[in-house]
C-alpha positions in Angstrom: -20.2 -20.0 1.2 -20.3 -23.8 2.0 -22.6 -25.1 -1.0 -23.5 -27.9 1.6 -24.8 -25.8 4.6 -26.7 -22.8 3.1 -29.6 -21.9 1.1 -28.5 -20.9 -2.5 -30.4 -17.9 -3.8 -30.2 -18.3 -7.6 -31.3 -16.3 -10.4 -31.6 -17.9 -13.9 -32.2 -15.4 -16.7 -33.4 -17.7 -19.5 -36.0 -17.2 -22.4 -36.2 -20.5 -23.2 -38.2 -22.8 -21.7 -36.8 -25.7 -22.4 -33.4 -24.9 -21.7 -35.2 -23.2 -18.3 -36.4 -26.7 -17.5 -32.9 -28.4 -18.3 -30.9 -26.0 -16.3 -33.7 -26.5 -13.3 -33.1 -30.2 -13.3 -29.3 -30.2 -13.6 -29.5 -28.0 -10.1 -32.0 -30.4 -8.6 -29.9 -33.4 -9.0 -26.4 -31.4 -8.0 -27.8 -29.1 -5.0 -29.8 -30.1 -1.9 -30.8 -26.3 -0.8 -30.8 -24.0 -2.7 -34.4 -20.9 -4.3 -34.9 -20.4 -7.8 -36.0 -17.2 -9.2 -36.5 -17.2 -12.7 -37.1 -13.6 -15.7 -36.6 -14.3 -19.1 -35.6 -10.8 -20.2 -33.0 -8.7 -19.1 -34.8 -5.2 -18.1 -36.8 -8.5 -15.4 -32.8 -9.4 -14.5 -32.0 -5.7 -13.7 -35.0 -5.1 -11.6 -34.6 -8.4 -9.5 -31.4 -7.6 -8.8 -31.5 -4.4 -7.5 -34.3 -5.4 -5.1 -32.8 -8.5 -4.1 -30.4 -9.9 -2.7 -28.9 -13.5 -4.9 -25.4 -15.6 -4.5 -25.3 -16.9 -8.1 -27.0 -15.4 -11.2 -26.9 -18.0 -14.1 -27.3 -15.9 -17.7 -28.2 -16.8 -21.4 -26.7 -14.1 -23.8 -29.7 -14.4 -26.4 -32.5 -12.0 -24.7 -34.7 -10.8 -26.5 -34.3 -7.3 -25.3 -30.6 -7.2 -25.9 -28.7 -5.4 -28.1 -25.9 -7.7 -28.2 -23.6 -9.9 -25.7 -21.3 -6.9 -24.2 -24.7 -5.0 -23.8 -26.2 -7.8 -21.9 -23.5 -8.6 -19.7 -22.2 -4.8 -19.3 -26.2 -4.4 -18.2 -26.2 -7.4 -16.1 -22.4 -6.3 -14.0 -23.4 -2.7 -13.1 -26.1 -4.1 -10.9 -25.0 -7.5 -10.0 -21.9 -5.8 -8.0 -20.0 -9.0 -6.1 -22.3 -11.1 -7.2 -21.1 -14.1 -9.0 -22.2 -14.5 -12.8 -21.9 -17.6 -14.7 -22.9 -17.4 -19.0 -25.3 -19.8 -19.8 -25.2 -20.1 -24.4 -26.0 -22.0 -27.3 -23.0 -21.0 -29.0 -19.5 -20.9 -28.6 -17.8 -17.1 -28.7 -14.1 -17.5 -28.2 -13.5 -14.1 -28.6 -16.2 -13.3 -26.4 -15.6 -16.2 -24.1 -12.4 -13.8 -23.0 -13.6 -10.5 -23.0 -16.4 -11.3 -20.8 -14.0 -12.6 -18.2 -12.5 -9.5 -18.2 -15.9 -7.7 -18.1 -16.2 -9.6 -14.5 -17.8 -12.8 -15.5 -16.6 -15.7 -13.6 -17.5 -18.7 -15.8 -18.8 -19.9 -19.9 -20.7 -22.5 -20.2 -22.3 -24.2 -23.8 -25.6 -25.6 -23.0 -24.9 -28.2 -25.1 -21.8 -29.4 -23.2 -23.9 -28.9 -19.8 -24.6 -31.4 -17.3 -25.2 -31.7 -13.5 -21.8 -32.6 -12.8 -20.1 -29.2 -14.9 -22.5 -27.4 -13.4 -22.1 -27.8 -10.0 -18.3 -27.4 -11.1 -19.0 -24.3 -12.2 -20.8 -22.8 -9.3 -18.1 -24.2 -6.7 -15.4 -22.6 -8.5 -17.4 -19.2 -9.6 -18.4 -19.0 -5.9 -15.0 -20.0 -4.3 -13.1 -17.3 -7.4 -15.9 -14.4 -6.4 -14.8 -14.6 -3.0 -11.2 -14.5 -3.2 -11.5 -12.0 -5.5 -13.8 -10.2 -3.3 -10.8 -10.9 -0.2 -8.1 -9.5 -2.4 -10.2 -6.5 -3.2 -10.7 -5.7 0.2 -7.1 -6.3 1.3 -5.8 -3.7 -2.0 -8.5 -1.3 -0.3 -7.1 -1.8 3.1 -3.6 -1.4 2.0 -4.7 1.7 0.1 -6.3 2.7 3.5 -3.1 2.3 5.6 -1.1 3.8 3.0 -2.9 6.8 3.2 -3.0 7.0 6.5 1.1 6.7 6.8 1.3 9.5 3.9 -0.7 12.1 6.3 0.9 11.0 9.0 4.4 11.9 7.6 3.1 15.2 6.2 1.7 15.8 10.3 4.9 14.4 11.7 6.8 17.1 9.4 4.9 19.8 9.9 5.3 19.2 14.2 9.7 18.7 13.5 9.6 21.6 11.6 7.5 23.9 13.8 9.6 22.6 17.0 12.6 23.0 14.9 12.1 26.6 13.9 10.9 27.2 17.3 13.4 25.9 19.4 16.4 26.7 17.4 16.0 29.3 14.3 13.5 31.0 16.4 15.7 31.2 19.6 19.2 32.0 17.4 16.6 35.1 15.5 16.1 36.2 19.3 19.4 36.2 19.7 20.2 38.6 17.2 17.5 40.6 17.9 19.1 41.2 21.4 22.7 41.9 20.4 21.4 44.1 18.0 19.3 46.3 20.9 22.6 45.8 22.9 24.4 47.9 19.7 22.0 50.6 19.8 22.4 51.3 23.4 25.7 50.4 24.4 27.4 51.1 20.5 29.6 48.7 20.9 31.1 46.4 18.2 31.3 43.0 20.2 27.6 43.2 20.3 27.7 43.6 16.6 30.0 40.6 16.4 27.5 38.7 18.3 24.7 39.3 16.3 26.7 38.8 12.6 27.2 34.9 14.4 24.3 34.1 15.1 22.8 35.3 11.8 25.5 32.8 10.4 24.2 30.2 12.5 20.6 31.0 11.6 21.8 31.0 8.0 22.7 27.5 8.7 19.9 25.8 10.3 17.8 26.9 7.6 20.0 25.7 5.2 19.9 22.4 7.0 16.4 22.2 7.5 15.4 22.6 3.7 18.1 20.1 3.1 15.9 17.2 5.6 13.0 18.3 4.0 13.6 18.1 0.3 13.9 15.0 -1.2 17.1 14.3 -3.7 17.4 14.4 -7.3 18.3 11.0 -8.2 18.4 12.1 -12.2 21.5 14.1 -10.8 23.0 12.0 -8.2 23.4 9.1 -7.1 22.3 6.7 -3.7 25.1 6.0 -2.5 26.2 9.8 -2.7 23.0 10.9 -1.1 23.7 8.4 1.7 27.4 9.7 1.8 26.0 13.0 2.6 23.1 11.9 5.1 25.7 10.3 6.9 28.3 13.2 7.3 25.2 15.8 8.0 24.0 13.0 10.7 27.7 12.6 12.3 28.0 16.3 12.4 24.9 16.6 14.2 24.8 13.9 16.7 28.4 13.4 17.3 27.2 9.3 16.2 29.8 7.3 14.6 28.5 5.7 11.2 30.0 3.1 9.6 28.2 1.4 6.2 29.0 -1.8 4.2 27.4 -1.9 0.7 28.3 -2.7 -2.9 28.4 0.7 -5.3 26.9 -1.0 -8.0 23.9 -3.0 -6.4 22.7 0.5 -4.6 23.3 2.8 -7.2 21.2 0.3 -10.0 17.9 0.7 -7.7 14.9 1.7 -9.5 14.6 5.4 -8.2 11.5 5.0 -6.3 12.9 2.3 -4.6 16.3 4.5 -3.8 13.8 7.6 -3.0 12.1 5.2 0.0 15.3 3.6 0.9 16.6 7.0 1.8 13.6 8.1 3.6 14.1 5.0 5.8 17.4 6.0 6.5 17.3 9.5 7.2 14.0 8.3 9.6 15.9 5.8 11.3 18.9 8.0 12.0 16.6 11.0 13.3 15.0 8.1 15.8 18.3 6.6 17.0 19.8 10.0 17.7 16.3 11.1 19.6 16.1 7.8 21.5 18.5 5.5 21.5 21.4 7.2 23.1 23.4 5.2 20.9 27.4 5.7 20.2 27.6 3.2 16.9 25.6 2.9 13.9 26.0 0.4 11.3 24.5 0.7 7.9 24.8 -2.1 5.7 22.9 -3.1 2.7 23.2 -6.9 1.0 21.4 -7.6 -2.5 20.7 -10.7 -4.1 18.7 -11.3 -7.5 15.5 -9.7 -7.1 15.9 -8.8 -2.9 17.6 -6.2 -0.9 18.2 -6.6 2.5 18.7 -3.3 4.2 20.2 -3.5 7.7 20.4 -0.5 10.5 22.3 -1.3 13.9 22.7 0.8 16.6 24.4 0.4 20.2 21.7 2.3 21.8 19.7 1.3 25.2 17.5 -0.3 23.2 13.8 -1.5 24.0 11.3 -4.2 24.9 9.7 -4.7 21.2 6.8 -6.4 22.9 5.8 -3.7 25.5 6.4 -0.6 23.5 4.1 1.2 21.8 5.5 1.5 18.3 5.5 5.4 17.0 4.9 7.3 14.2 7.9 6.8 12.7 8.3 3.2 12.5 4.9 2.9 11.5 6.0 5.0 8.2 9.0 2.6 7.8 7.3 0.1 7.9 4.3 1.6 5.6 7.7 2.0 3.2 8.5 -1.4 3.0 5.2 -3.0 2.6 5.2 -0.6 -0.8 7.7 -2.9 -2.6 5.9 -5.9 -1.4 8.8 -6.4 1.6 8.6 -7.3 5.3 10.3 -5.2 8.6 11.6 -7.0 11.1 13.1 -5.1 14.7 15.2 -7.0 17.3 15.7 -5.0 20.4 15.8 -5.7 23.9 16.7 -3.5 26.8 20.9 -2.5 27.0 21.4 -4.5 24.1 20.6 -1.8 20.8 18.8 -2.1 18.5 18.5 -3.7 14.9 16.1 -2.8 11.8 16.1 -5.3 9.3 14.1 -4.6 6.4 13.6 -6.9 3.1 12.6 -5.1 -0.5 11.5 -7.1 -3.5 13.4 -4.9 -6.0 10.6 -3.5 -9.0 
């Protein structure tokens, strides 16, 4: 709020006249618009502010109606909500002075150190701090928002690989059986037998596979750069990709495991998208650390993409969602026939 261009609603709760009538004339001579409502207890203060609406309450700590300063102000905050608060006192508290920051008040002021000048200090800054703070709140809540949002996302992404993958594979290898086994009853023959014992092998596996994507790894037990070992063998195995990684042992395998837990994920996610879309023949995996970043790099030869005109999916969106968790940026260079290229930055816990 421009001080300058807008009415000021202010309430003063004061039970002092004459410090009522000081306060009154320090605001005249630093404000050109601003309404005055005035109470002089704090039950008054409660009431006004839950029926109106104010941008600045100005508050003396010595009502007579309460119990003491934490009461007052504790009283004052439930109702006051974004509203700015500023502690108008005789007397100087400096243990008091911090703990009613914390409680949510934005500045304290002694009246006897008052004057139009600190005054209209105070309200600038008080105003101009209560709206950042109310910015950054709503920012934390959005980020909580997306957050959330990416987290049931995954768990519906999941739940669709996992149904397609049990019913296009484990469910088609379990018909299979089934069949070779009615072939055995009719035709009693032990190729048919043979058959079925297979594919019950290769069911075996795919289930064995699946709960391996699904679970996350025990970093207590091992370590990232044996998990990534392994991700890469079951991906080349797969999708007949060829993976090639550059990293330093030490700098991966010192991660803070939350950080490792994430980084995998991204992997494992990127890998599952190159060998869905990309029709890729190369990956490169390489990983480059520096005091308190990692740089995490993902190339593929693929067919690549138009960033600008595609609509990005699910699972970049959760990459990205990843990243922003250790405070990092994702950057994706792509064009059509010339691959593609994740580049993601972590600021390391």
């Amino acid at each position: 709020m421009s001080l300058e261009n807008q009415v000021l609603r202010i309430l003063i709760v004061e039970d002092n006249v004459g410090d009522l009538i000081l306060v009154k004339e320090y605001l005249n001579q630093s404000l050109n618009n601003f309404e005055i409502q005035t109470c002089d207890t704090l039950t008054k203060a409660y009431s006004e502010l839950s029926q109106q609406k104010f941008d600045l309450v100005l508050l003396d700590l010595s009502l007579n109606d309460s119990i003491n300063n934490r009461y007052c102000v504790e009283k004052i905050m439930t109702v006051a909500n974004e509203i700015p608060v500023i502690i108008l006192t005789g007397y100087l508290d400096r243990d008091f002075t911090i703990e009613s920051l914390h409680l949510g008040i934005q500045d304290y002021l002694i009246k006897d150190e008052l004057s139009s000048s600190v005054l209209l200090k105070s309200i600038h800054y008080s105003i101009e701090r209560n709206k950042i703070k109310i910015d950054l709140k709503n920012i934390h809540k959005q980020q909580k928002h997306d957050i959330a949002d990416a987290v049931i996302n995954a768990m519906e992404k999941s739940k669709v690989e996992v149904g397609i993958e049990l019913h296009d594979n484990i469910c088609q290898l379990l018909t299979g059986v089934k069949m070779f086994l009615k072939l055995y009853e009719k035709n009693n023959k032990n190729e048919n037998l043979n058959e079925a014992d297979e594919l019950l092998s290769n069911t075996i596996t795919e289930v064995r596979n699946l709960s391996h994507t699904l679970s996350a790894p025990d970093f207590t037990e091992e370590s990232l750069e044996k998990v990534l070992l392994k991700l890469i063998e079951n991906t080349k195995a797969g999708s007949h990709l060829n993976i090639t990684y550059v990293w330093n042992k030490d700098d991966i395998n010192r991660l803070p495991q939350k950080l490792a837990l994430n980084i995998y994920r991204i992997v494992q996610e990127q890998f599952h998208n190159i060998h869905k879309h990309a029709k890729a023949k190369n990956v490169e995996l390489q990983f480059q650390k520096t005091s308190n970043n990692l740089l995490l790099l993902i190339k593929d030869d693929g067919i690549g993409f138009d960033v600008l005109e595609k609509k990005e999916g699910i699972g970049l969106t959760n990459i990205k969602t990843r990243v922003a968790f250790f405070q990092g940026s994702a950057e994706i260079i792509s064009a059509p026939g010339n691959g593609c290229l994740l580049k993601l930055n972590f600021v390391i816990p």
